[in-house]
N, C-alpha and C positions, 0 to 999 in steps of 0.2 A: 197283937194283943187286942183284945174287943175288952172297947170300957163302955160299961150300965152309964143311963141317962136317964137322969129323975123326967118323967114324961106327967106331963098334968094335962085334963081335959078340958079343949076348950082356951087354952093360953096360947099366946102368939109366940114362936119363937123364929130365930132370925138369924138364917146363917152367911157370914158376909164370904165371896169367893173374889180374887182379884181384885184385891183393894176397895172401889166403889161397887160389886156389885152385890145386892142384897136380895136375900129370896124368903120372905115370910112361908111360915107352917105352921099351921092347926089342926091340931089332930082332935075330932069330936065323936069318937068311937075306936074303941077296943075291944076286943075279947081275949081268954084263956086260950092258951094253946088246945086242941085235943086231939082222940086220935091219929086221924089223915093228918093232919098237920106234919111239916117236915120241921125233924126235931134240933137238926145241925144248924146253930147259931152261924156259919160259915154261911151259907146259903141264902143270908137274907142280907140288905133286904130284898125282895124277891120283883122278879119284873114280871110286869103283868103285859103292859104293852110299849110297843117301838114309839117314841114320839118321831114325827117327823122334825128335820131342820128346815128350821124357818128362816129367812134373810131379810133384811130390813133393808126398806129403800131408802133413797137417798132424803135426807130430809128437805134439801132445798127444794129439788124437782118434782121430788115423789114419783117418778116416770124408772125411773133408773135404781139397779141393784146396788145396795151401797158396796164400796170398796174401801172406804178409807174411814175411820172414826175419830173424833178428836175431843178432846178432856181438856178444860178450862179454855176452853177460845171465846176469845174476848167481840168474835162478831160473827157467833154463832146463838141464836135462839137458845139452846138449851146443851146441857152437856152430861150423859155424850151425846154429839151430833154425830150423824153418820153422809156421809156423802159418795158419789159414785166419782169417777175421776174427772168427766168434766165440768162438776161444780164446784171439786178442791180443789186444781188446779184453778180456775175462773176467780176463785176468793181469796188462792193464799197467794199467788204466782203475779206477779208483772208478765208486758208481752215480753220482753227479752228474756224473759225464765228466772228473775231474780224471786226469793223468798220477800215477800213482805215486811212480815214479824215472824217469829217464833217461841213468842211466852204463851204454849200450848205444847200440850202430847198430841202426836200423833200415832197412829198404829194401824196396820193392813187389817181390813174385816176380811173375813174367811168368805 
């Protein structure tokens, strides 16, 4: 089922995907459908171009591809942090391999 969206120009809207994550949109021009134009509502919205996938590095090192992201860590700068695996093990990990703390999410980054 496709449901209509009251669309206003120039207003921020904000759609939230995965609990924390938010991605503002303004849309500051529209026009009328016309001829050329493909008329099958199915169809859109329409891609224009491929984004690439972008990777975040790790935040401590900044050197390294992040691997691991963590939500509400209480001795991280910002959240989410993201980190590569020898800066989350280095922070969350004793030398024997025990866990620290775990009043935090963690989760594999892609």
């Amino acid at each position: 089922m496709i449901e209509r969206v009251n669309i206003q120009i120039y207003f921020l809207f904000v759609f939230f995907i995965q609990g924390n994550c938010k991605h503002a949109l303004v849309i500051r021009d529209m026009r009328i459908l016309h001829k050329d134009d493909i008329h099958n509502a199915l169809f859109y919205p329409l891609i224009r171009t491929q984004f690439r996938l972008r990777h975040s590095k790790c935040t401590i090192c900044q050197i390294h591809r992040a691997r691991k992201v963590t939500y509400e860590d209480k001795k991280c700068p910002q959240s989410p942090c993201f980190f590569c695996e020898y800066c989350y093990y280095l922070l969350h990990y004793s030398e024997d391999g025990r866990l620290l703390y775990d009043d935090f999410h963690v989760y594999d980054y892609p």
